[in-house]
N, C-alpha and C positions, 0 to 999 in steps of 0.2 A: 504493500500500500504506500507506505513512504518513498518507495522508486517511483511510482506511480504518479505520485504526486507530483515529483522534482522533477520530473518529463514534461508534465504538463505547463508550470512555471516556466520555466523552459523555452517551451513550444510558444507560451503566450509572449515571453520576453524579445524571442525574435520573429514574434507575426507585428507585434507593434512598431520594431524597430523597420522592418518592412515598408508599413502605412507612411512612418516621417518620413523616410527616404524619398515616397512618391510625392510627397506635399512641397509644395514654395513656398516656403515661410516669409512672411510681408518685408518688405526690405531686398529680399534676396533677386539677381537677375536669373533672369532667366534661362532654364537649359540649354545648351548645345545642339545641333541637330549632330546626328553623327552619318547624316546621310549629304551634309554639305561639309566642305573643306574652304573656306576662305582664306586668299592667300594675299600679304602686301595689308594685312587687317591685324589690328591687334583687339582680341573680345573684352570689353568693359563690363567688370563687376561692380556688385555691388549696387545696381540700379533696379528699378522695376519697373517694369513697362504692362501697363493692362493693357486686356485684353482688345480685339474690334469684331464688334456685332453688327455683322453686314446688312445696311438698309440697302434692298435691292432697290432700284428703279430701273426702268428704262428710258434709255435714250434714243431713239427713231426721230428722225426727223418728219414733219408734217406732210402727210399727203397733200398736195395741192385740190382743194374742194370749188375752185373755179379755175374757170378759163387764166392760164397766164398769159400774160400780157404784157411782161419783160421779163428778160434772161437775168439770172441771177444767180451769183455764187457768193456764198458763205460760210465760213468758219464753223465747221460742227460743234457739236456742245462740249466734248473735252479736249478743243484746240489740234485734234489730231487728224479730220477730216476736213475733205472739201464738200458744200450738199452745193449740187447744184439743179437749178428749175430752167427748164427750156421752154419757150411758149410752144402752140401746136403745130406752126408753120414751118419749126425748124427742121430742116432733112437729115434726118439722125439715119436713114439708111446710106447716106453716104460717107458716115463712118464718124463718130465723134472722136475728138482730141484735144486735151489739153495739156498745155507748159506755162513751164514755172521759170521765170529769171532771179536772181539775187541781185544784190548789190554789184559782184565782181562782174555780171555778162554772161554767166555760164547760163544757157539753157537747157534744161530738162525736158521732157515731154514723156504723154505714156497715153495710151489706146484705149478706149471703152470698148467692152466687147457689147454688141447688141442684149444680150441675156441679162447684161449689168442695167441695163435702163428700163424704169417701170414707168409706166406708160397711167394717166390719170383724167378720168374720166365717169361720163353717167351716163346708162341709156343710149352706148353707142356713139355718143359725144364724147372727143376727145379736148380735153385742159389743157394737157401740156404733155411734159415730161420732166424724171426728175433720177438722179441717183447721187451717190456718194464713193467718193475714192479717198484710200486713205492719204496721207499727206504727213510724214518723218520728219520733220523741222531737227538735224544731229546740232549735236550743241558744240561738234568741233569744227561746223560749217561758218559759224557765228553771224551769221545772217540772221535778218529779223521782218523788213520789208521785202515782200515778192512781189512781182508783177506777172499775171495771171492773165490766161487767154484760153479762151473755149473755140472749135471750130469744129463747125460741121461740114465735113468733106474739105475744103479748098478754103472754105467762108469763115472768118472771122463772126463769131454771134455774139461775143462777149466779153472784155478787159476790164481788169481792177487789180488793184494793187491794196494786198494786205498787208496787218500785224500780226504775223505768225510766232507765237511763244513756242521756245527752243521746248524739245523733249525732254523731260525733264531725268527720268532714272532711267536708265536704259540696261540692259542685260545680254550682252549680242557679242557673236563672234568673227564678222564680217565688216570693214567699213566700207563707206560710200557715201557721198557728199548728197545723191538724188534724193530728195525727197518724196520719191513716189516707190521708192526699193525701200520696202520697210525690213528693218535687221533687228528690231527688237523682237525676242523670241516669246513664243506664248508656252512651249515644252522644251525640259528639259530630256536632255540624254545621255540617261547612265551612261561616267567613263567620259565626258566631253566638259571641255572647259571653256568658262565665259567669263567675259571682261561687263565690270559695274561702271558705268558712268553716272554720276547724280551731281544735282548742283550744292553750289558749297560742300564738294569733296573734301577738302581737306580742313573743314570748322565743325558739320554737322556729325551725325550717329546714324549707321546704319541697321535698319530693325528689320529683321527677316522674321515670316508668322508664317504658321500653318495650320490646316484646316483640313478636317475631314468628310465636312459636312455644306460648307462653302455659306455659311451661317454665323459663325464662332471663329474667329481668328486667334490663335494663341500667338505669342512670341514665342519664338526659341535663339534668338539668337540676338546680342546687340555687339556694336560695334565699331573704331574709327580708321580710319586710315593708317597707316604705319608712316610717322613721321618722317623717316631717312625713304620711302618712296620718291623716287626725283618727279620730277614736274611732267615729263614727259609720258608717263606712265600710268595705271590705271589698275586697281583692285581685280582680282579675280575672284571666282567660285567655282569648283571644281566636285561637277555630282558622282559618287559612291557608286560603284559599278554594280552593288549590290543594295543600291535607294529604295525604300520602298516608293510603290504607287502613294501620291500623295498632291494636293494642292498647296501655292507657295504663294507671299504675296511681299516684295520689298518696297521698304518706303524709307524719309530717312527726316531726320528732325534734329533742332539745334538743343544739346543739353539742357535749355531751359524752358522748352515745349515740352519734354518728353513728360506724362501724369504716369502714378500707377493706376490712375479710375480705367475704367471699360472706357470704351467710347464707342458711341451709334454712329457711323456714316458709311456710303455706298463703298465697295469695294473694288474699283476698277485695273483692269492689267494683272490679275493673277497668272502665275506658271503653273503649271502641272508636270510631273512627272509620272508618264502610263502607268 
């Protein structure tokens, strides 16, 4: 009975020591993934970062519900598209296109495929027409104003010159100055290394979160730049050949934004890893 007992003490002494191990105690930063390797980072303890409880919305740009009646292009709602409305007369079977100028002269251009363009209308009545491309603004391009041109076939149907806000965190393994070649990745690939771009590199903190349910974001990881990094160069992450499936979301904020509260807002730009 008395062995019996002292087993049981025991048993219960290291189920409890178990339980803390799983716990964050308030104050404490938050766990490591051990399915990311950040390299050119050094991890900051000592901090706590809550949680983000994802308020979905959507972002679709408006149907056109009358006739348009001028051509128009605009800025999508997270600065990363172009939407553009064509009225009904434009000859979109003779092929749309549009480019992009910077500052320096360089032009861009990229092809609408027909499939890409939805077509708006009632009863047989055609509105207009309308789609969206996306539009990469790299932050080592340092451009800011574009000058933009739609043509349908041969035809000029439309010019403006925007404020395009540089990308801001970027994730990517390929460069290229076009802004219509998007190199920010949405999945990751066990065994494949990618370079972090974000702004205020080298003042801010890097907060990497994960999610199983695309509902709940945990952190698991905080982080800054490695001082002796030279200027020219840029943090990596390097995924585990052995990562599990999982959703990933990086953002980055300056030491004195960073709460330990939750916070509710949408969650845009996650990675996934199959």
């Amino acid at each position: 009975m008395r062995t019996a007992a002292m087993l049981i003490v025991v048993m219960l002494l290291f189920s409890c020591q178990g339980k803390a191990e799983k716990s964050q105690p308030q104050g404490e930063s938050p766990p490591e993934s051990t399915d990311m390797l950040f390299t050119f980072m050094q991890p900051v303890k000592g901090i706590r970062v809550g949680s983000i409880h994802n308020r979905i919305m959507g972002l679709e740009g408006e149907i056109p519900s009358a006739p348009v009646s001028t051509n128009t292009l605009t800025l999508g709602a997270l600065g990363q598209s172009l939407d553009v409305r064509l009225a009904p007369e434009t000859r979109i079977d003779e092929g749309v296109r549009i480019t992009a100028s910077s500052d320096d002269g360089t032009v861009y251009a990229t092809d609408i495929e027909r499939d890409a363009i939805s077509t708006a209308g009632h009863d047989e009545i055609v509105f207009g027409y309308y789609f969206s491309v996306p539009f990469e603004n790299k932050p080592w391009k340092h451009a800011l104003h574009w000058q933009l041109k739609v043509f349908a076939g041969m035809v000029s149907v439309l010019e403006k010159e925007l404020a395009i806000p540089v990308k801001d965190l970027m994730v990517y393994q390929k460069t290229t100055d076009d802004p219509f070649d998007v190199v920010d990745v949405t999945r990751l690939a066990r065994g494949q290394t990618y370079r972090l771009s974000y702004e205020n590199l080298r003042s801010d903190l890097l907060i990497a979160y994960s999610t199983h349910d695309f509902s709940v974001y945990v952190p698991i990881y905080v982080g800054r730049v490695d001082p002796q990094l030279d200027s020219h160069s840029v943090p990596e992450i390097t995924i585990d050949a052995q990562a599990r499936p999982g959703a990933f979301f990086f953002t980055h904020k300056s030491p004195s934004a960073i709460s330990p509260r939750d916070q509710e807002l949408p969650v845009f730009g996650f990675k996934v890893i199959d």
